[in-house]
C-alpha positions as CSV (number, residue, x, y, z in Angstrom):
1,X,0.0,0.0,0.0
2,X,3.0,2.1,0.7
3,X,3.9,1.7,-2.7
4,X,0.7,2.5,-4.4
5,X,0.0,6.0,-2.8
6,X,3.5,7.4,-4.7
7,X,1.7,6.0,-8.1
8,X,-1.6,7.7,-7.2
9,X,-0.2,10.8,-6.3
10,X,1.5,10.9,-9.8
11,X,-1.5,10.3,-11.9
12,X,-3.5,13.0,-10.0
13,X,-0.7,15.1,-11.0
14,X,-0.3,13.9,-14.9
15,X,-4.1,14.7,-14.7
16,X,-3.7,18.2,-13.6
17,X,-1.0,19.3,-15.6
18,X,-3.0,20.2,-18.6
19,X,-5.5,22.2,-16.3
20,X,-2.9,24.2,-14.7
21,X,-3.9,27.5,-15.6
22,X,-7.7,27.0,-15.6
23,X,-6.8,25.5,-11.7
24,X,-5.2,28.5,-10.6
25,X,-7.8,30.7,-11.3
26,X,-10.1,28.2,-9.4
27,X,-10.0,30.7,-6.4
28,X,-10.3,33.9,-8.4
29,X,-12.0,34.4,-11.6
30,X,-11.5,31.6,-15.2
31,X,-8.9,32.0,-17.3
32,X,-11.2,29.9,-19.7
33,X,-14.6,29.9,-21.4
34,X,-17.1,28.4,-23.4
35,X,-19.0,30.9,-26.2
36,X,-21.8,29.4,-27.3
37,X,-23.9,30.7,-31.0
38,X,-26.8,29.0,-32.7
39,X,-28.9,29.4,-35.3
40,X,-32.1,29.6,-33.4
41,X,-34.8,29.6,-32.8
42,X,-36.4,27.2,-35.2
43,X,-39.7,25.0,-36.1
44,X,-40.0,21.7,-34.8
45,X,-38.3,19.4,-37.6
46,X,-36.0,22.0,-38.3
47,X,-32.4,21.3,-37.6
48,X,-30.6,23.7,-35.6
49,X,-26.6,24.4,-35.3
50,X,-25.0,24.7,-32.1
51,X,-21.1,26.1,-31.7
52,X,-19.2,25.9,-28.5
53,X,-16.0,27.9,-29.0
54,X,-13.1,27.4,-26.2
55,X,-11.5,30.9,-25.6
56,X,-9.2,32.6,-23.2
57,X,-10.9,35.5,-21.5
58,X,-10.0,39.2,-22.1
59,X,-6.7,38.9,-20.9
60,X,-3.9,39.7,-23.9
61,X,-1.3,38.0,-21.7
62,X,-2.8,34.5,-21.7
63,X,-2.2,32.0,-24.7
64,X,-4.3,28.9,-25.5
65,X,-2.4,25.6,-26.4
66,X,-1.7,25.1,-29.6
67,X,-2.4,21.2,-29.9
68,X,-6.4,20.9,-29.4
69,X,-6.0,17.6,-28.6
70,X,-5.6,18.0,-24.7
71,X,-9.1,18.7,-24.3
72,X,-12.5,17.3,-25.0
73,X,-16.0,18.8,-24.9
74,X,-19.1,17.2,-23.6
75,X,-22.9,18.2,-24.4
76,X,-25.7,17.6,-23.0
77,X,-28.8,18.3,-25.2
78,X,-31.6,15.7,-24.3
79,X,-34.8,15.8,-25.3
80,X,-33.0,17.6,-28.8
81,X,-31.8,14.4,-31.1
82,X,-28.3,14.6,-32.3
83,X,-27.9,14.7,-36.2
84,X,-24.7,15.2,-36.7
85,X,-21.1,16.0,-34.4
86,X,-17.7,18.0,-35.6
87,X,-15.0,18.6,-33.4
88,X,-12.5,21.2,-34.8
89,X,-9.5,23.1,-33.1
90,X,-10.5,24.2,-29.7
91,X,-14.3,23.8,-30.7
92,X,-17.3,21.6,-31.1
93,X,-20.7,22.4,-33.4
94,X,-23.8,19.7,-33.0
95,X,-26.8,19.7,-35.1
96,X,-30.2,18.9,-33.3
97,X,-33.4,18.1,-34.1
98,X,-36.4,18.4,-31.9
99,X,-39.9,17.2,-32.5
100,X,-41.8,18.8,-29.7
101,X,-42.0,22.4,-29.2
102,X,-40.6,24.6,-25.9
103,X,-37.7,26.0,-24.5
104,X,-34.9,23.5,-24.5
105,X,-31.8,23.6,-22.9
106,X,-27.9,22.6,-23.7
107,X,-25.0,22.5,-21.5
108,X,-21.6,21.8,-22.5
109,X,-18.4,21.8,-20.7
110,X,-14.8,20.9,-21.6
111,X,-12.3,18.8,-19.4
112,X,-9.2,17.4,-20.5
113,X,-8.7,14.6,-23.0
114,X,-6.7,12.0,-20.3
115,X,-8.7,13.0,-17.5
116,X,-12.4,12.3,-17.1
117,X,-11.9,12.8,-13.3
118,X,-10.7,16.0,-13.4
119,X,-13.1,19.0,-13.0
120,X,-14.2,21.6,-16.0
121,X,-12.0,24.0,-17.4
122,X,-14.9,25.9,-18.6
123,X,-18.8,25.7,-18.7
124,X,-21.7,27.4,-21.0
125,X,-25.3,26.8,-21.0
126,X,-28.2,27.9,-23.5
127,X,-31.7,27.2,-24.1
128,X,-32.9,26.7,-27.7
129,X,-36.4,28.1,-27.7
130,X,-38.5,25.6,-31.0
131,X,-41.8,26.3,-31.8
132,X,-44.3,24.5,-34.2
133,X,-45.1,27.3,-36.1
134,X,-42.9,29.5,-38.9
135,X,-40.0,31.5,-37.6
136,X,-39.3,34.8,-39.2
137,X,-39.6,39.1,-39.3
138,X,-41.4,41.2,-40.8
139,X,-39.7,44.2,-42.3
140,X,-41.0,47.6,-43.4
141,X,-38.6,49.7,-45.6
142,X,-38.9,53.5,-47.0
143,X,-36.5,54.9,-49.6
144,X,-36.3,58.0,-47.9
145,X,-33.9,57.2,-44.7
146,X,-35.3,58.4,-41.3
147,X,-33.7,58.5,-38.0
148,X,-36.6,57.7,-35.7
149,X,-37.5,53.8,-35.6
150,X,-41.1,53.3,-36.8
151,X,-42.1,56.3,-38.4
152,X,-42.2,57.2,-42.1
153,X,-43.9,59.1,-44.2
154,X,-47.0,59.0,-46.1
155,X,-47.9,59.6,-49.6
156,X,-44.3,57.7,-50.1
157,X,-44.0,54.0,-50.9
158,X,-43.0,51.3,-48.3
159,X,-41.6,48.3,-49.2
160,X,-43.0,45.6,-46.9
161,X,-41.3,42.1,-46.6
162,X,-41.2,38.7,-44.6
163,X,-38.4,37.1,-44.5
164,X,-38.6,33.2,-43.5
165,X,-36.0,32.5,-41.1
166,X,-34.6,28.7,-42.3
167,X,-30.8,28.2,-42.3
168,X,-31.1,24.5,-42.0
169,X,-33.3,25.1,-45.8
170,X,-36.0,22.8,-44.0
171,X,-38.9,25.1,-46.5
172,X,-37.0,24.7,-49.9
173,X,-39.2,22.8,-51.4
174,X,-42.3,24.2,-49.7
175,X,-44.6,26.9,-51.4
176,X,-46.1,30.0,-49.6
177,X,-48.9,31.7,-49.7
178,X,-49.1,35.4,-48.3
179,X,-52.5,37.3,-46.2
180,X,-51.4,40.8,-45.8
181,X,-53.5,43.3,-43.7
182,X,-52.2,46.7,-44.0
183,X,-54.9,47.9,-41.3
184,X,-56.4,50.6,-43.0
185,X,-59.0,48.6,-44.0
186,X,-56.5,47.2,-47.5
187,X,-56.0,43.2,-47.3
188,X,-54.5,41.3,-50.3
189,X,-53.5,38.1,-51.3
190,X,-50.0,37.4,-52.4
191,X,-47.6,34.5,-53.5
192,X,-44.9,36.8,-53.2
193,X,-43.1,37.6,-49.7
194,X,-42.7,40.9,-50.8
195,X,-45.1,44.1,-51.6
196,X,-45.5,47.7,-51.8
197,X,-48.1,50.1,-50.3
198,X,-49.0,53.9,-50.0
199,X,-50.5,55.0,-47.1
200,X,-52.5,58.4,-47.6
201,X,-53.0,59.9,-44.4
202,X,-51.6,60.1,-41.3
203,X,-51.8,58.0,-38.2
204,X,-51.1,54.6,-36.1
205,X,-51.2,51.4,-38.2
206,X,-50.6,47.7,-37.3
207,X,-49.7,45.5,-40.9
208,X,-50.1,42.3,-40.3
209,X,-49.1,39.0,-42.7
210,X,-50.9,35.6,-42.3
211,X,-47.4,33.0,-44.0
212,X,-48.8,29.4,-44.8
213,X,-46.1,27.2,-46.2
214,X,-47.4,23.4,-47.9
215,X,-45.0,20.8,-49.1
216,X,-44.9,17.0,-49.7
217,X,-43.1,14.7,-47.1
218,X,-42.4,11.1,-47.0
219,X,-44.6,9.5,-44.1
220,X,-43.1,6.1,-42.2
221,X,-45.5,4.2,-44.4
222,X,-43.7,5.3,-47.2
223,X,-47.1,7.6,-48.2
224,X,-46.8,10.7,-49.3
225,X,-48.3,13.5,-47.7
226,X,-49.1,17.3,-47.7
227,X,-47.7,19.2,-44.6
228,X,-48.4,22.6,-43.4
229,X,-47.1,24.8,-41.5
230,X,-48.4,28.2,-40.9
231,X,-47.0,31.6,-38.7
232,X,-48.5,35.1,-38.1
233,X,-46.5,38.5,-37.9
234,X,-47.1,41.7,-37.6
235,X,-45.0,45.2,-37.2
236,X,-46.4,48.4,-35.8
237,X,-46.1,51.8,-38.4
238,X,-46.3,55.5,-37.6
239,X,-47.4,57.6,-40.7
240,X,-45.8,61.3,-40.7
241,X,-46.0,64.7,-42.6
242,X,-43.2,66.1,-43.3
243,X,-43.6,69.9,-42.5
244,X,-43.2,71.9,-45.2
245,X,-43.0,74.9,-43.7
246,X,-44.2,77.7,-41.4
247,X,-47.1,79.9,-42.2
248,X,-46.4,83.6,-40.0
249,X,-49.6,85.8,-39.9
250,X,-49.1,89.1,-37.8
251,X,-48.3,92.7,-38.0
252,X,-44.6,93.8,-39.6
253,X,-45.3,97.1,-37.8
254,X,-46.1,97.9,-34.7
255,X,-45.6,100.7,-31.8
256,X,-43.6,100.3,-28.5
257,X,-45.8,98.7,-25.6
258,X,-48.1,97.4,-27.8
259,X,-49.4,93.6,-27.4
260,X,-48.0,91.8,-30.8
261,X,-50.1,88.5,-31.7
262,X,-48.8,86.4,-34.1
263,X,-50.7,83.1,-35.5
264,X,-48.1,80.5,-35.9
265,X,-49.7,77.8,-39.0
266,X,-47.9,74.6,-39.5
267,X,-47.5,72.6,-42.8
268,X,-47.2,69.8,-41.9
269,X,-48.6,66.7,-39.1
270,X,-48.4,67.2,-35.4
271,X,-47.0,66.7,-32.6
272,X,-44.8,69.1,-32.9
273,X,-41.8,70.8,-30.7
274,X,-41.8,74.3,-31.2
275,X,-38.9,77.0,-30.3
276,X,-38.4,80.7,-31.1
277,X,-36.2,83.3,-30.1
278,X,-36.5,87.2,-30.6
279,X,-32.9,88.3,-32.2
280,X,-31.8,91.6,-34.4
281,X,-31.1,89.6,-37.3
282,X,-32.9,86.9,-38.8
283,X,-30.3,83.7,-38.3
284,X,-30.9,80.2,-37.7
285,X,-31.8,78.8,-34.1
286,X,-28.8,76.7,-32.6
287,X,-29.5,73.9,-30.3
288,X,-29.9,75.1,-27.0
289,X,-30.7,78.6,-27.8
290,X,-34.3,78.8,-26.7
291,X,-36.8,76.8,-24.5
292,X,-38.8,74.3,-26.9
293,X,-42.8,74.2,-26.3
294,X,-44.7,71.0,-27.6
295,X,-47.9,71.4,-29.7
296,X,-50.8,69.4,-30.7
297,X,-52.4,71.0,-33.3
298,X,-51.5,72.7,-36.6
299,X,-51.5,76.4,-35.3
300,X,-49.9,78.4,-32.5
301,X,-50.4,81.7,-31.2
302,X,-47.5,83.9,-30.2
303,X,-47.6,86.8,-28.0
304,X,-45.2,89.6,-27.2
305,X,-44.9,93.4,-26.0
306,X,-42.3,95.6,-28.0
307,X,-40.5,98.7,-25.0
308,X,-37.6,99.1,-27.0
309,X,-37.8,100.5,-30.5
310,X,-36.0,99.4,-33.4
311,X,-36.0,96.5,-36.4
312,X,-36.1,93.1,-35.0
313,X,-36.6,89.2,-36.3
314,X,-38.6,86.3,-34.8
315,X,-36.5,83.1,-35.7
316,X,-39.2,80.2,-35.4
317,X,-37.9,76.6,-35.8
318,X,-40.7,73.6,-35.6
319,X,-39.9,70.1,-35.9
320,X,-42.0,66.9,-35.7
321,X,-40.7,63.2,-35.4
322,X,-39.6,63.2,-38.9
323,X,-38.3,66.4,-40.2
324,X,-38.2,69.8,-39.2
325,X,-38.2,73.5,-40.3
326,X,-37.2,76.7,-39.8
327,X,-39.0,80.4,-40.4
328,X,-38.6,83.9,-40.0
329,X,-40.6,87.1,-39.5
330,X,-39.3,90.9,-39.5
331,X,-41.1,93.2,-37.8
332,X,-40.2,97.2,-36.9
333,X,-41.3,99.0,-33.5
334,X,-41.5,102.6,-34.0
335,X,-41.9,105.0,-30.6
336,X,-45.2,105.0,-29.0
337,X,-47.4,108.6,-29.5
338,X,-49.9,107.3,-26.7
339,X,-47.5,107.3,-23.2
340,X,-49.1,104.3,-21.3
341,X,-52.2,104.4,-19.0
342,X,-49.8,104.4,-15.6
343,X,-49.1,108.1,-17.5
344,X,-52.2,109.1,-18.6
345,X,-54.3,109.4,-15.4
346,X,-52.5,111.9,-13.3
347,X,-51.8,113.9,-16.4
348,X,-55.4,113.8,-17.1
349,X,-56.5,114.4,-13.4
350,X,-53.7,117.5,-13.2
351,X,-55.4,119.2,-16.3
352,X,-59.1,118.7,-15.1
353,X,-58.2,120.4,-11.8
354,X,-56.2,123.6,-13.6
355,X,-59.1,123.7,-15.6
356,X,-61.9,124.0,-12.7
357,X,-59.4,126.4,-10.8
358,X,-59.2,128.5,-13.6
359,X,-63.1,128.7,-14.0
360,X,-63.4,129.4,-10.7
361,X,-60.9,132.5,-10.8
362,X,-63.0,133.6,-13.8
363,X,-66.8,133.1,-12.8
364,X,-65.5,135.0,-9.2
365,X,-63.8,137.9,-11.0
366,X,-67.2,138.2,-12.9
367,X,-69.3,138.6,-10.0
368,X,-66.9,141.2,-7.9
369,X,-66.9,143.2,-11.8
370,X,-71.2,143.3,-11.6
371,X,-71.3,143.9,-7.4
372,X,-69.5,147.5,-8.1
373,X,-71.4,148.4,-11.5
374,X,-74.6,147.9,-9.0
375,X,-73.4,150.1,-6.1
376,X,-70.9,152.5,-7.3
377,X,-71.1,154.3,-3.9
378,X,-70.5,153.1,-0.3
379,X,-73.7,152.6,1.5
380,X,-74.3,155.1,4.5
381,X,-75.1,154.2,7.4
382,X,-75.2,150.2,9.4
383,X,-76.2,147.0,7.6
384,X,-77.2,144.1,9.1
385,X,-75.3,141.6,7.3
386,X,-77.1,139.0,8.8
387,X,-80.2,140.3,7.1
388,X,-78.8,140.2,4.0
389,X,-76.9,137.2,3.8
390,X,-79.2,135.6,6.2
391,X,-82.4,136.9,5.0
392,X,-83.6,133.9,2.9
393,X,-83.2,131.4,5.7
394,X,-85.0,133.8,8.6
395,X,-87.9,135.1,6.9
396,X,-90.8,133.5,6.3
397,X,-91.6,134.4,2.3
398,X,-89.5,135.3,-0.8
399,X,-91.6,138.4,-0.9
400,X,-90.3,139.8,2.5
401,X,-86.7,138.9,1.4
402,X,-87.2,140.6,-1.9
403,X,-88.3,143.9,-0.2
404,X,-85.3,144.1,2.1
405,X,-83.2,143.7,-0.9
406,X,-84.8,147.0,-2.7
407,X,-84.4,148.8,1.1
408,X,-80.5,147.8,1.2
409,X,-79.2,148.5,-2.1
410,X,-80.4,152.1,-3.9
411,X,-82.0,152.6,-7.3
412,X,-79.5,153.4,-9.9
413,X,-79.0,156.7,-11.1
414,X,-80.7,157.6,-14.7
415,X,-78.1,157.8,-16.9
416,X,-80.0,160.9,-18.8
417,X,-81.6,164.1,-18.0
418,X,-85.7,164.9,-18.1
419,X,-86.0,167.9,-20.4
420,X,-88.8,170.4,-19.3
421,X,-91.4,171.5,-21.9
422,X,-93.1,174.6,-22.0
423,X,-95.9,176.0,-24.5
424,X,-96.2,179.6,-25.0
């Protein structure tokens, strides 16, 4: 027994060797690892490729051996039937085949070649999702290049297409037949994976595509018999304007602190993201330069009140999910005639009081003028002031008041002569 343990210890040595580098890493993170790729998903008959690549990790300083030999990889892959195996340098591709739909899984590892005991140098693990019906996309192309996903315009051909996802070439000998739905209330009918539509108006719409495939296949009873296979797809579109411009109404001239509207009418679909600036010159908007405002609809009012006089430019830029536009309108502020209302009232209250002050001098100056035309001469003798001022409010009738008056104030001189007549 003595004798043995030096013998054991050397083969679990010989066995490690080859996994040196993969073993000192144990502890830390792999030097090692399995990539895997496939060609999936597929349809249930379909035969699918698997690749299981061994590489070294992002590390420029470690090397993988040059002779593949030292390894081996093993797979796992049940309930998918094997087809086929290849083993290459440092990397292994299967071909399955499943008959049942669902989401499969396959495991590999690789260990090395002279030692089944040792453990993994590297694992990787994958599931291989199999359906029963067609696998493919449906794609929807414009000639005119768009930045935002989904949208395009309308009035403008699309180009819409299914393509049949089959590597293995499982449907070469199959024929289709193609339901299309372009949800605008158009359906057609084509043998062709491929056709061309114009959509008029704007708006939302979900094109849908009904694929049937049909071909002959060899039965276990040595029958032949017709096979279908059928898949439903559908891609979501938005239809677009482009805007063709900006449509300014409002004044071009217009007076210092005076409310400028101006009725902002867009060519083109909404929403829209909307951004003006007021500048001296009429130059393009850079990003940044002014605060965007979103719009619904197809017009906009615009508002502003001129202080300063002078020539100025509204730069007006507009842009929807598919294109965008830019606009300009000149407008000149001359110097208000009309000070404003804060002005206006205590001038206006100033010049009605200098008016009733000067009325008041001259209605007074009138009535002193008449007082000495009346009495030229100084009244002898007391008056009663109190009657006369008075007189109204302490006697009983107008009448007595009126003959107090005649007492007071003396009959005016005549201003001519009588002449005496005498007949001889």
């Amino acid at each position: 027994m003595a004798r043995r343990a030096p013998r054991l210890r050397l083969l679990w040595l010989a066995c490690l060797l080859p996994l040196a580098p993969g073993l000192v890493a144990a502890g830390a993170s792999p030097l090692y690892e399995l990539r895997l790729t496939t060609d999936g998903p597929a349809t249930t008959g379909a035969e699918v490729t698997i690749t299981a690549s061994f590489v070294a990790r992002d590390n420029g300083s470690l090397a993988l051996p040059a002779e593949a030999h030292h390894y081996r990889f093993h797979w796992i892959h049940t309930p998918l039937v094997l087809t086929s195996k290849t083993e290459k340098a440092l990397s292994s591709t299967i071909r399955v085949v499943s008959s049942v739909p669902g989401d499969l899984p396959v495991s590999v590892w690789v260990t090395a070649a002279n030692c089944w005991m040792c453990q993994p140098v590297a694992r990787a693990f994958a599931v291989l999702p199999i359906t029963e019906f067609l696998v493919g996309n449906l794609v929807v192309t414009q000639n005119s290049s768009l930045p935002w996903p989904s949208s395009y315009l309308t009035k403008t051909t699309l180009k819409v297409s299914f393509l049949l996802h089959d590597p293995s070439d499982f449907f070469k000998s199959a024929s289709f037949l193609y339901s299309w739905d372009f949800g605008d209330g158009t359906q057609m009918v084509t043998e062709d994976p491929v056709v061309y539509y114009n959509y008029s108006i704007i708006g939302t719409f979900t094109v849908k595509v009904k694929v049937v495939a049909e071909w002959e296949q060899v039965k276990p009873d040595v029958s032949r018999g017709v096979t279908q296979k059928t898949g439903d797809f559908s891609a979501s579109l938005k239809l677009q304007e482009t805007l063709q411009g900006i449509q300014v109404l409002g004044p071009t001239l217009i007076q210092t602190f005076q409310k400028m509207t101006a009725t902002l009418n867009f060519l083109g679909s909404p929403p829209l993201t909307v951004c003006w600036r007021l500048k001296p010159e009429c130059l393009p908007l850079e990003e940044g330069e002014c605060h965007p405002v979103s719009v619904t609809s197809t017009s906009f009012n615009l508002t502003h009140t001129f202080k300063d006089p002078g020539d100025y430019c509204f730069s007006i830029r507009a842009e929807n999910v598919i294109s965008k536009t830019h606009q300009y309108h000149r407008i000149q502020v001359w110097p208000s005639s009309i000070q404003p209302a804060v002005f206006a009232f205590p001038c206006a209250t100033l010049i009605t009081v200098m008016l009733a002050f000067i009325m008041y001098v001259t209605l007074r100056n009138a009535t002193q003028q008449k007082d000495m035309v009346e009495n030229p001469e100084p009244s002898s003798g007391p008056r009663c002031c109190c009657q006369v001022c008075c007189g109204p409010f302490l006697l009983e009738t107008p009448a007595e008041y009126l003959e107090i008056v005649r007492e007071n104030h003396g009959l005016l001189p005549p201003l001519y002569k009588s002449v005496k007549t005498y007949t001889v």
